[in-house]
ZADO-127386 format. One record per residue (C-alpha): residue number from 0; x, y, z; chain; residue in one letter. Coordinates in nm, 3 decimals, padded with zeros to 5 digits. Each point is the difference from the previous one (the first is absolute). Example, Ala and Ser with C-alpha at 12.3 -4.5 7.8 and 13.67 -1.06 7.14 Angstrom:
2
PT   num        xx        yy        zz   cadena   residuo
PT     0    01.230   -00.450    00.780        A         a
PT     1    00.137    00.344   -00.066        A         s
This chain:
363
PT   num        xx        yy        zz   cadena   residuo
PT     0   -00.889    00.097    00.349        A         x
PT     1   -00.218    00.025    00.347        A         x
PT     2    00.035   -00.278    00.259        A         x
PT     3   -00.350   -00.112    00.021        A         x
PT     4   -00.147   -00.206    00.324        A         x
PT     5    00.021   -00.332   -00.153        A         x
PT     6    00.410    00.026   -00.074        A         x
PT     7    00.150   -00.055    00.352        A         x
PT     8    00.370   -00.017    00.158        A         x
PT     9   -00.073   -00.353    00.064        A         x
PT    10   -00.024   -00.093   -00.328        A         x
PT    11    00.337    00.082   -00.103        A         x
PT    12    00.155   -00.127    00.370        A         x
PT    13   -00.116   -00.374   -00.105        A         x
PT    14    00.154    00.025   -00.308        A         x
PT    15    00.320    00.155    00.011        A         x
PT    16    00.186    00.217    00.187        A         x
PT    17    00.010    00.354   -00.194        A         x
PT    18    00.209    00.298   -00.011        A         x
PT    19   -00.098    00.309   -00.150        A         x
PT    20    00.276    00.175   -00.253        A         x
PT    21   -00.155    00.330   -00.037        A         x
PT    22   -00.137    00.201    00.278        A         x
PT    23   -00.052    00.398   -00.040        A         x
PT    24    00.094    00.203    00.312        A         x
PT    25   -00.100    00.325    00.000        A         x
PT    26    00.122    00.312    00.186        A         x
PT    27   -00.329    00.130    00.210        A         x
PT    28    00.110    00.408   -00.009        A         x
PT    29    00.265    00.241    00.002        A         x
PT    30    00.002    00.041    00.338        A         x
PT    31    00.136   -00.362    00.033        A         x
PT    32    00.209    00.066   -00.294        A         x
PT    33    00.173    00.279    00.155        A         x
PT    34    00.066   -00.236    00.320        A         x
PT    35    00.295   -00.171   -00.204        A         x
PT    36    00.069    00.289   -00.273        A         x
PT    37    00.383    00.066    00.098        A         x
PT    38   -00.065    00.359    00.160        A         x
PT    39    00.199    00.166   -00.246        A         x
PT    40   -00.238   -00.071   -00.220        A         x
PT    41   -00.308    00.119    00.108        A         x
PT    42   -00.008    00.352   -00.132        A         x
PT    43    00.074   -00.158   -00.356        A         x
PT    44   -00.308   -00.237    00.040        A         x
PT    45   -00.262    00.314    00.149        A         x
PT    46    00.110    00.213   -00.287        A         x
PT    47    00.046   -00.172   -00.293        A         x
PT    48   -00.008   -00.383    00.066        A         x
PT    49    00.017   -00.247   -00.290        A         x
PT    50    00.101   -00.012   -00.369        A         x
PT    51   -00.049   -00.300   -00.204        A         x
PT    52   -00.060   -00.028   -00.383        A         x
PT    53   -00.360    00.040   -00.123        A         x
PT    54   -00.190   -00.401    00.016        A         x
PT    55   -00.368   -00.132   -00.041        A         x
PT    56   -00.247    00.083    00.293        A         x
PT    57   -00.246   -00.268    00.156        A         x
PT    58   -00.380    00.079   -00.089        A         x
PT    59   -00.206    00.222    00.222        A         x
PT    60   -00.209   -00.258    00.034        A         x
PT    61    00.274   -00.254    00.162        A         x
PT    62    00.194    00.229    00.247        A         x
PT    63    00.342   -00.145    00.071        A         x
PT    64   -00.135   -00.305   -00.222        A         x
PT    65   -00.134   -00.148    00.319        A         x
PT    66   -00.258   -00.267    00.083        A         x
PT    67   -00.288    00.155    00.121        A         x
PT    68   -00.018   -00.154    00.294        A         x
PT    69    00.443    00.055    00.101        A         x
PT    70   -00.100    00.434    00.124        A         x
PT    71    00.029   -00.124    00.397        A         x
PT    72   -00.260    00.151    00.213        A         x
PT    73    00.339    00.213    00.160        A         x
PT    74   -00.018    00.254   -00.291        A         x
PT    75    00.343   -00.095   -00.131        A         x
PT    76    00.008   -00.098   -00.336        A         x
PT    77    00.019   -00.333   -00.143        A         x
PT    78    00.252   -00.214    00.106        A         x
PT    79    00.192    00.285    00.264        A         x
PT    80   -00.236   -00.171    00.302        A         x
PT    81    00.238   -00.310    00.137        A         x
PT    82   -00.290   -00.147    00.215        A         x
PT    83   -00.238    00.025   -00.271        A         x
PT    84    00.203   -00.140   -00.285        A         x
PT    85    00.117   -00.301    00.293        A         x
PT    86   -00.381   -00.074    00.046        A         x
PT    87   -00.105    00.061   -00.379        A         x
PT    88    00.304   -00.189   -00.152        A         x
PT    89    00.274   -00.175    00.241        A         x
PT    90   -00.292   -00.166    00.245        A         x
PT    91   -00.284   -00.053   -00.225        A         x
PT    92    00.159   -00.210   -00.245        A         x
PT    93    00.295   -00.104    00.240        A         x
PT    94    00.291    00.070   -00.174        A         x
PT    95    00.323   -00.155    00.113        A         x
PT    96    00.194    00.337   -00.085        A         x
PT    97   -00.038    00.311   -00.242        A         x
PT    98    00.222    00.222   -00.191        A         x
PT    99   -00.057    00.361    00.006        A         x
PT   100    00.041    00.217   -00.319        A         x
PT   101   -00.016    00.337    00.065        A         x
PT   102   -00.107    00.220   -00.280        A         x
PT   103   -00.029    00.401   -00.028        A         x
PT   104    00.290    00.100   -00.216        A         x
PT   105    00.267    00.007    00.317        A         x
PT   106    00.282   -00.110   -00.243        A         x
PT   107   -00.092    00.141   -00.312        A         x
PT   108    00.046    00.371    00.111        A         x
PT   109    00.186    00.203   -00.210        A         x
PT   110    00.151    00.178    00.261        A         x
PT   111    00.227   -00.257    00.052        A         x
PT   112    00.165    00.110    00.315        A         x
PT   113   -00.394    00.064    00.120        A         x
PT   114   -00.088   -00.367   -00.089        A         x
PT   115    00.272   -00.137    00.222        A         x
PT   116   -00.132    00.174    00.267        A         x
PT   117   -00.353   -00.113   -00.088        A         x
PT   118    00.074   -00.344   -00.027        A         x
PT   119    00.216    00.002    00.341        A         x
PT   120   -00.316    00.134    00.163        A         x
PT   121   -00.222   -00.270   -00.121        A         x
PT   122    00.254   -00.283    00.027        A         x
PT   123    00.028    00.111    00.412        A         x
PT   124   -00.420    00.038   -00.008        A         x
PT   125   -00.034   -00.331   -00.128        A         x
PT   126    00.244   -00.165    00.294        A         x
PT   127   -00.140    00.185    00.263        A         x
PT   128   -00.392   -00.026   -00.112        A         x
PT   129   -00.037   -00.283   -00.166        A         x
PT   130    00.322   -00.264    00.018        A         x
PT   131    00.018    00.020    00.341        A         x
PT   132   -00.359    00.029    00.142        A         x
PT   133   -00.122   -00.338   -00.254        A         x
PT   134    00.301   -00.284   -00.005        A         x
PT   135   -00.221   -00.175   -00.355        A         x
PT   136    00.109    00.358   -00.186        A         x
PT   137    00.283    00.014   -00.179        A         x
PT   138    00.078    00.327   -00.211        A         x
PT   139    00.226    00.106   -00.333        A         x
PT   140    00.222    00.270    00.073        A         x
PT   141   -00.017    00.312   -00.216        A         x
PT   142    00.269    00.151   -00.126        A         x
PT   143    00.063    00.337   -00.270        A         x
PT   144    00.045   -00.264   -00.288        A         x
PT   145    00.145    00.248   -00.226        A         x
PT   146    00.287    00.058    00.164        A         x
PT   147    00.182   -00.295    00.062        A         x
PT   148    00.258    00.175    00.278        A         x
PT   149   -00.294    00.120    00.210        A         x
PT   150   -00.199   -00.319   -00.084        A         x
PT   151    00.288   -00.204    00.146        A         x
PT   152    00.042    00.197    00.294        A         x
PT   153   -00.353   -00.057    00.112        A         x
PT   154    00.058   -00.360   -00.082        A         x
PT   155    00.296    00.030    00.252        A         x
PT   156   -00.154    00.152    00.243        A         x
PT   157   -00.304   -00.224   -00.003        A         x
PT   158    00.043   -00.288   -00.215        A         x
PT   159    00.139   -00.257    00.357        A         x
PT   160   -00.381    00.086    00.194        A         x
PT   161   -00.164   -00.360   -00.040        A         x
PT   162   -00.305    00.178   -00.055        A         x
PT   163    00.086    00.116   -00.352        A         x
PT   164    00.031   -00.269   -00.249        A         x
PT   165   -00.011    00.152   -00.343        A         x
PT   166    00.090    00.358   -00.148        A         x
PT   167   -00.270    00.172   -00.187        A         x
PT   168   -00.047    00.173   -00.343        A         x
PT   169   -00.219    00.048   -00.239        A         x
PT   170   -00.036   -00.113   -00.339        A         x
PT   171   -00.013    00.322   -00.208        A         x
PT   172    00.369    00.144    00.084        A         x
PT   173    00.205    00.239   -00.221        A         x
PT   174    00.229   -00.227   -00.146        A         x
PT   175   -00.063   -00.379   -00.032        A         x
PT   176    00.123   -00.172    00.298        A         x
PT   177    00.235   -00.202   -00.152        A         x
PT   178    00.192    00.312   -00.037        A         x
PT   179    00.350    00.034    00.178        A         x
PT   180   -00.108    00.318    00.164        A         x
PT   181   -00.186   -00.265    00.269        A         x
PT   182    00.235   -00.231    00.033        A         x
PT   183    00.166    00.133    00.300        A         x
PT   184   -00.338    00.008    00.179        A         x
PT   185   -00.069   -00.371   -00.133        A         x
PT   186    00.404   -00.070    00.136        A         x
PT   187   -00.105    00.130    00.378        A         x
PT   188   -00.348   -00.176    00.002        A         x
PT   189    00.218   -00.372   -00.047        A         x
PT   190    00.186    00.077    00.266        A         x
PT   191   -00.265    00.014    00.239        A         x
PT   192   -00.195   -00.319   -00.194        A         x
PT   193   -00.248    00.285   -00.129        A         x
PT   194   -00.204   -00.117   -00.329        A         x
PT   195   -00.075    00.273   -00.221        A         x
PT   196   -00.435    00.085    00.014        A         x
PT   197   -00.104    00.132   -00.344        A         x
PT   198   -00.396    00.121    00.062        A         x
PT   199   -00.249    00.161   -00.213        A         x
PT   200   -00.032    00.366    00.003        A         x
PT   201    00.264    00.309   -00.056        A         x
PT   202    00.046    00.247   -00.272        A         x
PT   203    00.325    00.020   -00.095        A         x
PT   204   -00.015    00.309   -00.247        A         x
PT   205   -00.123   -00.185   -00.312        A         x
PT   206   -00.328   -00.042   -00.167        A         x
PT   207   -00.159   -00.297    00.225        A         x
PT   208   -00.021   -00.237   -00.240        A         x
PT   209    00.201   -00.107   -00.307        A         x
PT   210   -00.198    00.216   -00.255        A         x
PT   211   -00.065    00.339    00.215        A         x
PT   212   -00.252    00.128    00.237        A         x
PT   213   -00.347   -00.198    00.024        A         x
PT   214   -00.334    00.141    00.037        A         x
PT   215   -00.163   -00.220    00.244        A         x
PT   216    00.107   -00.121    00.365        A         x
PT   217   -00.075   -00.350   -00.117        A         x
PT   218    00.284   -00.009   -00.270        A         x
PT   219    00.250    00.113    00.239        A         x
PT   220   -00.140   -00.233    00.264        A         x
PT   221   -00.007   -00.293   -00.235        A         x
PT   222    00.327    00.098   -00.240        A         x
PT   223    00.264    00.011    00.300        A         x
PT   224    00.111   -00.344   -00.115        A         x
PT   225    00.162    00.216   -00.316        A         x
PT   226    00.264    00.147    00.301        A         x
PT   227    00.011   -00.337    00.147        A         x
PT   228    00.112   -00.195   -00.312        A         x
PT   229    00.272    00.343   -00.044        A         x
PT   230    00.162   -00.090    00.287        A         x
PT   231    00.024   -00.393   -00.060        A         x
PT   232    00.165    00.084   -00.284        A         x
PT   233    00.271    00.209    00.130        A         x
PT   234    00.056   -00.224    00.257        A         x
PT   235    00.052   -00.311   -00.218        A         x
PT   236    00.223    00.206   -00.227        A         x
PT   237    00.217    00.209    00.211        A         x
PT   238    00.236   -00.211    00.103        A         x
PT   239   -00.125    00.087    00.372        A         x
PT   240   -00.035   -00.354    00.107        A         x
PT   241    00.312   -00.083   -00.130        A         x
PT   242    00.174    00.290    00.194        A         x
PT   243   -00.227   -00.072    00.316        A         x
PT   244   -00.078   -00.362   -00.007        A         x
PT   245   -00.224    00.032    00.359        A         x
PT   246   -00.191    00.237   -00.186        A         x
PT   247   -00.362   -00.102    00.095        A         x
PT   248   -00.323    00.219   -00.128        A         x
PT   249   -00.358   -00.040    00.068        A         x
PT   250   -00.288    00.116   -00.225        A         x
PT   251   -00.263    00.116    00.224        A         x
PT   252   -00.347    00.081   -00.149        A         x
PT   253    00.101   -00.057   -00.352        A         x
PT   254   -00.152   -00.293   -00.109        A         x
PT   255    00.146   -00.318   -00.163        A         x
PT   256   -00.137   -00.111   -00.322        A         x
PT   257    00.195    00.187   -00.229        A         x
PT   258    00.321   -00.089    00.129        A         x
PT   259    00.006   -00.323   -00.177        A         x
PT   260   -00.021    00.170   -00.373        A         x
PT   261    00.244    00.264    00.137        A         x
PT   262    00.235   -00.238    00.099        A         x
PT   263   -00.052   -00.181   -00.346        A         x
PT   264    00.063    00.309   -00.174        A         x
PT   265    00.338    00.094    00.213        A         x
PT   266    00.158   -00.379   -00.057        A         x
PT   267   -00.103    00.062   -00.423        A         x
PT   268    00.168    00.328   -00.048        A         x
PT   269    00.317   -00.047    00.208        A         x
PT   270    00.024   -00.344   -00.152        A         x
PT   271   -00.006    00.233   -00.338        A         x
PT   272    00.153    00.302    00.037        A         x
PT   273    00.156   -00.002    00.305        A         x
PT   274   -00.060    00.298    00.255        A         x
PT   275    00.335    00.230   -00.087        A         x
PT   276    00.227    00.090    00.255        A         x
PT   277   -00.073   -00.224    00.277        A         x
PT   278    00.065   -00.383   -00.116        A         x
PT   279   -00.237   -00.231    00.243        A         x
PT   280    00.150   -00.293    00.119        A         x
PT   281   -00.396   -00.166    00.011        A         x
PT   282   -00.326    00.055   -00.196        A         x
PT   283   -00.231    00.273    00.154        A         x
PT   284   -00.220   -00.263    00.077        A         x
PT   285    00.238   -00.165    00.235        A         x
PT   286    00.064    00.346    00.168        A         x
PT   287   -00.351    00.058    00.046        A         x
PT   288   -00.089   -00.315    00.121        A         x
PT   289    00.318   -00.024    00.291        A         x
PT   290   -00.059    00.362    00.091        A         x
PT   291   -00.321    00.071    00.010        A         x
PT   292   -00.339   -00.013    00.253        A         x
PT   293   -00.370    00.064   -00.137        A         x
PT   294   -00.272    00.085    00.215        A         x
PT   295   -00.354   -00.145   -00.069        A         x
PT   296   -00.234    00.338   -00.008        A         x
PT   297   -00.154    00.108   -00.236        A         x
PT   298   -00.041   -00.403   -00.022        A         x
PT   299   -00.021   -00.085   -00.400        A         x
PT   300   -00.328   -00.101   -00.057        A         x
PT   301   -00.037   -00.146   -00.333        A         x
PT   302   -00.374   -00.072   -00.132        A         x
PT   303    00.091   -00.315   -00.066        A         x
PT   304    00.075   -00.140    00.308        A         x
PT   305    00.259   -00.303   -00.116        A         x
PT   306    00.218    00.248   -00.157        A         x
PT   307    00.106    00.108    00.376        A         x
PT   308    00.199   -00.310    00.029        A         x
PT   309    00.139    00.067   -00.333        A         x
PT   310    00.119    00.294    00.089        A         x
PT   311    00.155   -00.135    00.331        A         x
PT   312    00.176   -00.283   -00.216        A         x
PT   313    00.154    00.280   -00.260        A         x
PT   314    00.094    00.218    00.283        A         x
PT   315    00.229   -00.281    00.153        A         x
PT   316    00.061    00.236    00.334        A         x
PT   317   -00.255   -00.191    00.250        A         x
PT   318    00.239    00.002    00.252        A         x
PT   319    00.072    00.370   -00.006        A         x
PT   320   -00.406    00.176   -00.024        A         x
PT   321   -00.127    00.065    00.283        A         x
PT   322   -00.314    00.083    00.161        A         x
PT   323   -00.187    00.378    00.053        A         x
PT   324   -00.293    00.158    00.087        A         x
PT   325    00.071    00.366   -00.097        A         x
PT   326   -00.193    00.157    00.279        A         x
PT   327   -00.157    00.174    00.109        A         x
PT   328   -00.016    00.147   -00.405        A         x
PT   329   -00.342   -00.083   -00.218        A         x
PT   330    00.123   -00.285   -00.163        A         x
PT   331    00.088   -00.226    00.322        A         x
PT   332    00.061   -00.335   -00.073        A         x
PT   333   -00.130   -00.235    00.296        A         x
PT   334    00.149   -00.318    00.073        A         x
PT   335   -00.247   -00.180   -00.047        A         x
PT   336   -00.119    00.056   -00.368        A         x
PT   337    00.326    00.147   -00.090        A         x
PT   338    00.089   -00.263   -00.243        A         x
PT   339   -00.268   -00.084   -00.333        A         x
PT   340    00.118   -00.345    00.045        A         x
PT   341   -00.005   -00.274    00.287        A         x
PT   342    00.394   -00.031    00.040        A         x
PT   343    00.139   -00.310    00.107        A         x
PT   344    00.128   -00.043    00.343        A         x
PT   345    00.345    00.061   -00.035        A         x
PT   346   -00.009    00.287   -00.219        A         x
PT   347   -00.256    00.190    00.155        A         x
PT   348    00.195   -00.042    00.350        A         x
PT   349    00.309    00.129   -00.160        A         x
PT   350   -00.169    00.340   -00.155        A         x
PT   351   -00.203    00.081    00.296        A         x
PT   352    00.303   -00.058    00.247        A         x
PT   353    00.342   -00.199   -00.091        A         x
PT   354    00.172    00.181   -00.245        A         x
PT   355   -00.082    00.348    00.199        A         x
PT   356    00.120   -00.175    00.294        A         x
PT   357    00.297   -00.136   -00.202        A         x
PT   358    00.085    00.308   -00.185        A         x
PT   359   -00.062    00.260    00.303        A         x
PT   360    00.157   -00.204    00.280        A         x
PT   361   -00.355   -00.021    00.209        A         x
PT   362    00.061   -00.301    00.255        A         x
């Protein structure tokens, strides 16, 4: 959505404190780029740059799915102008903090070496441009997610800065993430109190959704939920929470309404049949439910208004979603007519700002 004139930062500073979960930072231009590209790197990135699997472009007629009001009058594109974005977003609707997630496909390069270097680059861009320059920003580090070595070795190196407070992938990976090939990343991002950000996007190598390759931006746009509900499932039934009980994981940009049936689903089946190899010592529900964060956008906006509350009371995880705006893409969600219902006092103040707070460390 727009911000319109009548929706104003003091709005939301009378009701609640507010923390935004989902902030896109963007890298302004190659010549930046190049600033923190590891030298050795830089003939590499002139002449043949980056490989990634084939994935669904936004619409001409949404460029970088932005607002159309987030291009800053610098030139730079949406969301890669820190003054702007600290006017648009951070001052205007007075956020106590914000939590950058940096998209472009850093981690997912199939040059795997290459994406270490990438992500290294825009880890150190993100300290020195953003972290340090606006004390409300907090960031999640990327890392080459598909190789757990180099992944952890990024987490090494940067995983202690206070500024970082989750590690980053996205939701369409090659294997499902409950796999054991990322459970030496998940291992090193413990040890530095690091949960585990799951957000929309990615390619992966497979068809991007469950039955092949759509037609339309919309049903890739509005299907992603199909990767989301992949990777609950692995979770819950790989044993990985078991192995790595500080395991923590936060959906980011998923949505939240079909968790409940999912979760319903998972406790029949393994109830039934079991899930082979790995015997759970709890029902995926359980898992789910002391492992996982949800963030609010795209907010679930059913038409019938008292089924929102419904939903909240079947989801059972109030104390673990958490509030975002999703800016500065097309469907920003603003804090003030985020939600499709008036919340009560105490649960509203605990999405917009406690459990972030809680879950992130954010004093």
């Amino acid at each position: 959505m727009t911000v319109t004139s009548a929706e104003t930062k003091t709005q939301v500073r009378e009701q609640h404190a507010a923390i935004d979960c989902d902030i896109h930072n963007a890298m302004p231009n190659d010549v930046t780029f190049r600033k923190y590209l590891p030298t050795e790197w830089h003939a590499h990135h002139q002449s043949n740059g980056r490989r990634g699997h084939v994935g669904s472009g936004y619409p001409r007629a949404v460029p970088h799915a932005a607002r159309v009001d987030s291009w800053p009058p610098s030139r730079l594109p949406p969301g890669g102008d820190l003054g702007f974005m600290r006017e648009q977003l951070l001052d205007y609707w007075g956020f106590d903090y914000g939590i950058l997630n940096c998209l472009g496909g850093a981690g997912g390069d199939l040059n795997l070496p290459y994406a270490a270097a990438l992500c290294r680059a825009m880890n150190d861009w993100q300290v020195s441009e953003w972290l340090e320059p606006e004390p409300r920003l907090r960031a999640s580090l990327l890392v080459p997610y598909e190789d757990a070595d180099l992944a952890a070795a990024e987490i090494a190196r940067m995983g202690d800065h206070p500024g970082f407070v989750q590690v980053l992938l996205v939701c369409r990976t090659r294997e499902p993430l409950g796999h054991w090939k990322y459970w030496k990343m998940y291992e090193a991002a413990v040890r530095h109190n690091l949960p585990i950000g799951i957000h929309f996007g990615g390619a992966g190598g497979g068809p991007i959704t469950g039955a092949g390759w759509p037609t339309h931006y919309m049903e890739d746009h509005a299907g992603m939920s199909q990767a989301f509900q992949a990777q609950v499932a692995s979770y819950a039934l790989s044993g990985v929470f078991d192995a790595i009980p500080e395991l923590k994981v936060v959906l980011i940009e998923g949505g939240f309404a079909w968790l409940p049936p999912l979760m319903w689903r998972l406790d029949h089946h393994w109830q039934h049949i079991g899930n082979g190899a790995v015997p759970l010592k709890r029902l995926p529900s359980e898992y789910i439910r002391d492992h996982m964060w949800l963030t609010t956008q795209p907010m679930e906006e059913p038409a019938q208004k008292a089924h929102f509350a419904q939903l909240l009371d079947q989801l059972q995880m109030n104390d673990r979603l958490m509030f975002a705006t999703d800016y500065p893409h097309w469907d920003f969600d603003a804090p003030t007519t985020a939600f499709p219902v008036e919340l009560d006092s105490d649960l509203k103040r605990a999405i917009m700002a406690d459990n972030a707070r809680n879950l992130y460390s954010l004093l």
